[in-house]
C-alpha positions in Angstrom: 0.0 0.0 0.0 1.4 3.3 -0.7 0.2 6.3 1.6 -1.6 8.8 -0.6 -2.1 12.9 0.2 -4.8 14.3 -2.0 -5.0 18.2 -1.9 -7.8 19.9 -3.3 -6.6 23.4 -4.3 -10.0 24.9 -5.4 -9.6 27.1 -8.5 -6.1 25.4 -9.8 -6.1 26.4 -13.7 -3.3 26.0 -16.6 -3.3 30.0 -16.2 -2.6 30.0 -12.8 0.0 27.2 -12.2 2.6 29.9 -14.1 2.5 31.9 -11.0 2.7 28.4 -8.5 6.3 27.6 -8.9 6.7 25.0 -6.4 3.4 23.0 -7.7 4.9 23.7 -11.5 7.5 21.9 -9.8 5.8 18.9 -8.8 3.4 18.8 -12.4 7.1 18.7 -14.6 8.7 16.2 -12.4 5.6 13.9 -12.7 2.7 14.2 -14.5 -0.2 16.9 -15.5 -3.5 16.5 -17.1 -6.6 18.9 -17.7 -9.5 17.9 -15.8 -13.5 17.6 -17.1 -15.6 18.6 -14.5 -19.1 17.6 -14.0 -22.3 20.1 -14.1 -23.1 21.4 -12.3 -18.7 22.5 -11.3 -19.5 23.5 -8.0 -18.1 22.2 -4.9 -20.0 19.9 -3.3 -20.9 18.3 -7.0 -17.1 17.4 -8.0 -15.7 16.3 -4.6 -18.8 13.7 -4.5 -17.6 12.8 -7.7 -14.4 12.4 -7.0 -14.9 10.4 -4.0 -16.9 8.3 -5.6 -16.7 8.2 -9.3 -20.5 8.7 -10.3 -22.3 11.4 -11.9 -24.3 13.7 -9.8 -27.5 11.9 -11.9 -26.2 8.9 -9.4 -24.4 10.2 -6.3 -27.3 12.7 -6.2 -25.6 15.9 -5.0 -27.1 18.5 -7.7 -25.4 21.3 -6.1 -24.0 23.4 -3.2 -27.9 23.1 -2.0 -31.1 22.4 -3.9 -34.5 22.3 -2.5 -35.6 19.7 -0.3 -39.2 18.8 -1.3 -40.0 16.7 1.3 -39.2 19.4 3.9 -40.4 22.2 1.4 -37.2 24.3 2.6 -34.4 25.4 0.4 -30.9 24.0 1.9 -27.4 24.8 1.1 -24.1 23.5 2.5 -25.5 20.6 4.7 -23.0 18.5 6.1 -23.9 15.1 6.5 -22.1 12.3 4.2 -25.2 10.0 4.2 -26.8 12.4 1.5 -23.7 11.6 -0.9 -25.4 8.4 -2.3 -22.4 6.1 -3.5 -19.4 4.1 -2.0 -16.7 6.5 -0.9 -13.1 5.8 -2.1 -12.0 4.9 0.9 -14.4 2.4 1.4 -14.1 0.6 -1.6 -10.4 0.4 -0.8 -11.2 -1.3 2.5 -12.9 -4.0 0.9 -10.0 -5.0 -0.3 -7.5 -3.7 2.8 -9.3 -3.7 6.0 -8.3 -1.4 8.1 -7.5 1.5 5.7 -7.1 5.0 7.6 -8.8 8.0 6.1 -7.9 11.3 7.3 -10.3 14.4 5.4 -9.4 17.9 6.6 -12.2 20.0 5.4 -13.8 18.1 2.6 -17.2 18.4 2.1 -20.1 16.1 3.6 -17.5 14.9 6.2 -19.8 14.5 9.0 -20.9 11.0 9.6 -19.0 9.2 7.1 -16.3 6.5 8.0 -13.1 8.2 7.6 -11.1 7.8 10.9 -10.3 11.4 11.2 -12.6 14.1 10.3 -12.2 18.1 10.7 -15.0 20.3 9.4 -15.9 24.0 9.8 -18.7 23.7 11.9 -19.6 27.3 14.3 -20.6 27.1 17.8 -24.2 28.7 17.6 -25.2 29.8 20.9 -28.7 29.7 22.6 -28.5 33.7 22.9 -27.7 33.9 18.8 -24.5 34.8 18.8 -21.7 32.6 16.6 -18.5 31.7 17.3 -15.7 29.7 15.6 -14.8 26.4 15.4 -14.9 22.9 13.8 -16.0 19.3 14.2 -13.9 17.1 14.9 -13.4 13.1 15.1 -12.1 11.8 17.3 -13.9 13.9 19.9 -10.5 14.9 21.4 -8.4 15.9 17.7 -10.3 18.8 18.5 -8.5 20.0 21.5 -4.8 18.9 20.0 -5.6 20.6 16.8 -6.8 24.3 18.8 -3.7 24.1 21.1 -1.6 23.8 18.1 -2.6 25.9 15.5 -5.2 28.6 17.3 -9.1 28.1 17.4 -10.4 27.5 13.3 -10.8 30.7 11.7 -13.7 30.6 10.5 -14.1 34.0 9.5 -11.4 33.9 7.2 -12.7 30.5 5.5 -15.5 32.7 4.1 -16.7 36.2 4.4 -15.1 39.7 3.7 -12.3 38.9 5.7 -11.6 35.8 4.0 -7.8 35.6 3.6 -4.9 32.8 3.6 -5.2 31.9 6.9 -8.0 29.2 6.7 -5.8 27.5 3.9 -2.5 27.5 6.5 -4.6 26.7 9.2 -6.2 23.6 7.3 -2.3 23.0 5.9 -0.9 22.5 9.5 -3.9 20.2 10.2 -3.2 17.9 7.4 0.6 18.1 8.2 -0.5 16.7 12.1 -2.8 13.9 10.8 -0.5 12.9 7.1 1.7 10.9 9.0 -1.2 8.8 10.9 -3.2 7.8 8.1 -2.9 5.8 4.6 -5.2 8.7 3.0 -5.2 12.3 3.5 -8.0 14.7 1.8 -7.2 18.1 2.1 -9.3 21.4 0.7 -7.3 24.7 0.0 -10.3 27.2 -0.5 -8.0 30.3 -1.0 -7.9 30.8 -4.6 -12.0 31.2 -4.2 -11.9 34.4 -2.6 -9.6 36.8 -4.8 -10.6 35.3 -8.1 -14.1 36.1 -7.2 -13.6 39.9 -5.5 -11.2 41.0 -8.7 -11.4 38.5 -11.4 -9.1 35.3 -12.2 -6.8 37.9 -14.7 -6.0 40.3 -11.7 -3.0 40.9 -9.9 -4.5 39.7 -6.9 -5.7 36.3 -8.5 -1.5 35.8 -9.4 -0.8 36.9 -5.8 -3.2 34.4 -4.4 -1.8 31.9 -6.3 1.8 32.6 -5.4 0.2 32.0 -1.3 -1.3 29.6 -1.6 1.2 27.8 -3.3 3.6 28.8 -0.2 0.9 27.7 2.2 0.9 24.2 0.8 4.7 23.9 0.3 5.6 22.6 4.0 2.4 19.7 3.5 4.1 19.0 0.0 7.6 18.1 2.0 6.1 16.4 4.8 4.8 13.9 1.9 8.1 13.8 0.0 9.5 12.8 3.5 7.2 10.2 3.9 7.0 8.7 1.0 3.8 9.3 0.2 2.2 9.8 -3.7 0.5 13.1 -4.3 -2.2 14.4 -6.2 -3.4 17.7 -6.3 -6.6 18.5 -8.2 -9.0 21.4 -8.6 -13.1 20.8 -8.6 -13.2 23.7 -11.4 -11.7 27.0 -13.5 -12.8 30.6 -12.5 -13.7 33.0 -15.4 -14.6 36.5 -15.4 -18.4 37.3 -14.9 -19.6 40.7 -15.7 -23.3 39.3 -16.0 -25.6 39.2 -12.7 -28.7 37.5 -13.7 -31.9 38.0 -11.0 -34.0 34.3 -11.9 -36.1 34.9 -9.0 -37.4 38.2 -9.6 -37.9 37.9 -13.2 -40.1 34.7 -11.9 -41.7 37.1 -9.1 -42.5 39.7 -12.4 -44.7 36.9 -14.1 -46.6 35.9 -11.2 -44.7 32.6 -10.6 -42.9 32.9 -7.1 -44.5 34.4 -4.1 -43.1 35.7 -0.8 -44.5 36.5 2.5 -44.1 39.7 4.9 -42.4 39.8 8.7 -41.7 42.6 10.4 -41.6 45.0 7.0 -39.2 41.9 5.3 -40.1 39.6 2.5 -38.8 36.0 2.4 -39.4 33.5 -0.2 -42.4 30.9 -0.2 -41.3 27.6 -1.8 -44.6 26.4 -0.6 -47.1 28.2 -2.4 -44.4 29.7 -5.3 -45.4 28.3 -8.8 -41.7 28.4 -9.4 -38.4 29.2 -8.0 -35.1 29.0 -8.7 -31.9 28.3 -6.3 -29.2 30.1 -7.8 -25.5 28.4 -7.7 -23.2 30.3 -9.2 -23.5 29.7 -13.4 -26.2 27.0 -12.7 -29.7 27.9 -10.9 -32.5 24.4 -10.2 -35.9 25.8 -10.9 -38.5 23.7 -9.1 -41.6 24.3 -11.1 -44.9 23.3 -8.6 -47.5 22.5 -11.4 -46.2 20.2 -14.8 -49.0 22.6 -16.1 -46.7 26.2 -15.6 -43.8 23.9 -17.4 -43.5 26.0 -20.6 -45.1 29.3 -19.5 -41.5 29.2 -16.7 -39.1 27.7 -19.7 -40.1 30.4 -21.4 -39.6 33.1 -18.8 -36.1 31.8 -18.1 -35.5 31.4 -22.0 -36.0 35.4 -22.2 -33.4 36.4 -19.8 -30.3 38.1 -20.5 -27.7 35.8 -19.4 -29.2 32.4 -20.0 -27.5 30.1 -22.4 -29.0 26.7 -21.8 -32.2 25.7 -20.4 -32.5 22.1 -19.7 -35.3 20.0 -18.8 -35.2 16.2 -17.6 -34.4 14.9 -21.3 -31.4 17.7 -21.5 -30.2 17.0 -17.7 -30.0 13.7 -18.7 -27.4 14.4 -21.6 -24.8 16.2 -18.8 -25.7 13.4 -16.0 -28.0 15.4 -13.8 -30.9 13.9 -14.1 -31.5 13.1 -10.1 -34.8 13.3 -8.4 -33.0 16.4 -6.4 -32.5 18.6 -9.5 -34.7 21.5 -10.6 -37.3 20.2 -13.3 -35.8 23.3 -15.4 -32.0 23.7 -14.6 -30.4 26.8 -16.1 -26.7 26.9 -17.6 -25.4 31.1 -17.6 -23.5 32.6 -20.5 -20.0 32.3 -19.9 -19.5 35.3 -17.8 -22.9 35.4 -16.7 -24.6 34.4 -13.0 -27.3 33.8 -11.3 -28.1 36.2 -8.0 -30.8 34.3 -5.5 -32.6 37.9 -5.1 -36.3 37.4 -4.9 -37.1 41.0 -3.6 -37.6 44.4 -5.4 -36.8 46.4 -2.8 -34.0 46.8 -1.0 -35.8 47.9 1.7 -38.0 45.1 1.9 -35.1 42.4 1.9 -34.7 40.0 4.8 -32.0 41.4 7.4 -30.2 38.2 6.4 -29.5 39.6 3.0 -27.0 41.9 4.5 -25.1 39.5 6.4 -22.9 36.1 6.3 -25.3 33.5 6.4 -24.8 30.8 4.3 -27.5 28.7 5.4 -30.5 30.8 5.4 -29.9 32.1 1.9 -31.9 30.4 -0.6 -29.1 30.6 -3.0 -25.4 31.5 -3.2 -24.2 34.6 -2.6 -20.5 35.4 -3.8 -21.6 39.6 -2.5 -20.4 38.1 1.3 -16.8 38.2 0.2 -17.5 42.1 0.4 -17.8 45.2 2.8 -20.4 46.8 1.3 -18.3 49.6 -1.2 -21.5 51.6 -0.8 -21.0 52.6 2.6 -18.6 54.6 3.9 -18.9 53.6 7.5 -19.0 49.7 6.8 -15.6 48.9 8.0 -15.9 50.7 11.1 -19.3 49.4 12.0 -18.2 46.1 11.6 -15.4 46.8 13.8 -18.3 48.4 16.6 -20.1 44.9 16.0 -17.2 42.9 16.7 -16.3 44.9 20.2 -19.9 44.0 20.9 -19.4 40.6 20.1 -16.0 40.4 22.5 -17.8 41.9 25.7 -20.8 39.1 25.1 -23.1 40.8 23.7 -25.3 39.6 20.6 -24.7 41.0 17.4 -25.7 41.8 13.5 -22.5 41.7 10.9 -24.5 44.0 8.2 -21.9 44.9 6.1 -22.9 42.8 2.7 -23.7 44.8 -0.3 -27.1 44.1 -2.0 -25.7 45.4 -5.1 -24.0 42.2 -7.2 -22.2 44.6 -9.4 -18.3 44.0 -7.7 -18.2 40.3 -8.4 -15.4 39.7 -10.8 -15.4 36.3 -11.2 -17.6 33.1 -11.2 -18.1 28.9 -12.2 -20.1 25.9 -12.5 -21.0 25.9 -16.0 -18.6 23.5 -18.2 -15.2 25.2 -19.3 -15.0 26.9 -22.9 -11.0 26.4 -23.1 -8.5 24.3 -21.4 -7.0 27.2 -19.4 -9.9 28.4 -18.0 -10.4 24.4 -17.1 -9.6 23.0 -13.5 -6.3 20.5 -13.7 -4.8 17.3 -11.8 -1.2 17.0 -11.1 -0.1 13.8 -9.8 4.1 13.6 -8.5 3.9 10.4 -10.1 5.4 10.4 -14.2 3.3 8.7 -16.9 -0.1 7.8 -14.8 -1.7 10.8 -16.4 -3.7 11.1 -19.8 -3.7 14.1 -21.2 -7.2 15.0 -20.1 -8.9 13.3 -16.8 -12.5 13.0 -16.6 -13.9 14.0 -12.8 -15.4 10.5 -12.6 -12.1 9.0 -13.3 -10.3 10.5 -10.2 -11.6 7.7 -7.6 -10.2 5.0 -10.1 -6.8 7.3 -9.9 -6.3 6.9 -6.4 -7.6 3.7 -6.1 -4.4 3.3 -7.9 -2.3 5.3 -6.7 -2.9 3.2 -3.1 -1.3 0.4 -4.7 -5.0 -1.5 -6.1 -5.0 -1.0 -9.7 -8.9 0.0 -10.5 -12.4 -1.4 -10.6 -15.5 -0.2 -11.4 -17.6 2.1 -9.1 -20.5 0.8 -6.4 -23.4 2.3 -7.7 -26.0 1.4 -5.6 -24.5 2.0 -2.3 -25.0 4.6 0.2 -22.2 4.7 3.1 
């Protein structure tokens, strides 16, 4: 068996590695391929893939979030592995090795599943509302070793305005403490997310992102060397500029198809009673259409939109493997630097306080406009700085400081790439075991051998 480190550095393009010298490094001293991503390339859609070699059609994780029919709520960024349907890499492997150690340091759907160490962002939410960092951990007691050593998870640097390089070192020097325990480590590097989205993956601060985290992940890259261990670094997907907002919702709120209702002066959206909907996801938006009846009236509403390149119903989500119960029955592809906003409201003064803030899972939709202080307001920084004195002396606290205005997002993904530098890439330390293109569903047969197993084909029909 050979121990295997698999880093996940989120945003890795052609274009990009110029500026990585110590990954170049790695990629012409072994091997380097251009990866195809499935639709929708978001997240939580290519890491299931990868870890388990099915199409989201199978594994059944349409998105970042979708909505949940049989709770009538829209959910994004749940946690739990058991909604990844599909045999996980690792567990595959153990049929074959018992007693194969999985380490995953911040890969999604970690909670519950059967890797033998887990660490996940995961905030303390306290009975009086206030939040606080931290992260899940298993064992119980990693959780303590890993805060004494590298400082309390920081949280509000893994997403936010503040977002910076210090989640991705933090999650480095986790992976460093846990590599040499187990046969597999997963690790996710989010940083290149956060500047090629503010400013656009052509800016200066997308090369100087690169060029940290590149550093950030040297010290994990030399523990492996050390230790013998085979690397491969991947990427879930490419970021290209977006210029292009693209409001589904209220364009569906315009022809009478979604509804909202009224609390204290704020509107939030109905899924119940809504005709349709949509759950925006960066280039890709589910639109859950209530009545087979409204079916053309909403394909023709979304049809008509600025923005919209492709819109799929089941017959055409079949074609691109998403064809799960959990997708939209229309599912909307953006132009190529277009996106969808989850606005449903036509007034700014009627959104939900929530709109303003960080709050990733009561957002009916993605919102890449929390990466910013709002640019509007003068004030913003120092208010947010009054907020977090509040929060330090114990008090409870609002962080409004998120523009309602889309218009400084720079950069986006999740529809297929157009070109091959724009496209997310594998690099494996290894010569020769790379083609020169690597579909996403390939990757679990890739580490599979890369353990020391050769391949086999995927479980499809089970869920662990």
């Amino acid at each position: 068996m050979e121990k295997l480190l698999v880093a996940d550095v989120v945003g890795l393009t052609p274009s990009l590695l110029q500026h990585m010298p110590r990954l170049r490094r790695l990629a012409e001293g072994g091997s380097a391929a251009v990866l195809e991503p499935v639709l929708p390339a978001v997240t939580c859609s290519v890491q299931s893939t990868f870890l388990t070699g099915l199409t989201p059609a199978e594994h059944g994780i349409v998105g970042n979030g979708w909505y949940f029919r049989d709770l009538g709520e829209v959910h994004l960024w749940r946690q739990h592995n058991r909604l990844v349907q599909g045999e996980k890499v690792w567990d595959t492997i153990r049929r074959r090795v018992p007693g194969y150690t999985v380490a995953n340091v911040c890969w999604w759907y970690a909670m519950g599943a059967t890797t033998d160490w887990t660490v996940t962002p995961r905030p303390i939410y306290y009975a009086d509302g206030k939040k606080a960092p931290d992260c899940y951990t298993r064992p119980p007691e990693l959780h303590d070793e890993l805060v004494g050593e590298l400082g309390a998870f920081p949280l509000f640097q893994y997403w936010g305005p503040t977002a910076s390089i210090r989640s991705t070192e933090w999650i480095v020097g986790a992976a460093r403490r846990l590599m040499p325990r187990a046969d597999l480590t997963l690790a996710y590097l989010p940083h290149l997310d956060y500047d090629l989205q503010r400013f656009g993956p052509d800016a200066p601060q997308a090369r100087q992102a690169a060029r940290d985290v590149d550093a950030a992940l040297a010290p994990l890259l030399d523990d492996a060397a050390a230790l013998g261990a085979r690397v491969v670094v991947l990427s879930e997907y490419g970021i290209t500029s977006a210029d292009t907002p693209v409001d589904v919702n209220r364009a569906l709120r315009a022809a009478g198809l979604l509804e909202v209702y009224t609390q204290d002066g704020m509107e939030y959206l109905d899924p119940w009673t809504s005709r349709a909907f949509a759950v925006a996801d960066h280039q890709v938006a589910h639109v859950y259409v209530a009545d087979p009846a409204d079916l053309e009236r909403v394909r023709s509403v979304c049809t008509g939109l600025d923005g919209v390149a492709d819109v799929l119903d089941r017959a055409g989500q079949a074609e691109v493997g998403l064809d799960h119960e959990r997708a939209g029955e229309l599912v909307l592809v953006a132009d190529p630097t277009a996106w969808f906003t989850y606005y449903y409201w036509d007034d700014d003064d009627r959104a939900p306080d929530f709109a303003r803030g960080v709050d990733i899972h009561r957002k009916p939709g993605y919102d890449p406009a929390e990466l910013f202080f709002d640019p509007e307001d003068r004030m913003v920084k120092a208010r947010a700085a009054l907020t977090l004195a509040r929060k330090a002396a114990g008090l409870r606290y609002a962080m409004k400081v998120v523009p309602l205005d889309p218009a400084p997002v720079r950069g986006t993904h999740g529809r297929l790439p157009s070109r091959d530098q724009d496209a997310p890439m594998v690099l494996c330390d290894r010569p020769g075991v790379l083609p020169d293109r690597l579909a996403a569903t390939a990757v679990r047969d890739l580490l599979i051998e890369l353990a020391g197993l050769g391949t086999e084909a995927p479980v499809r029909s089970t869920v662990s």
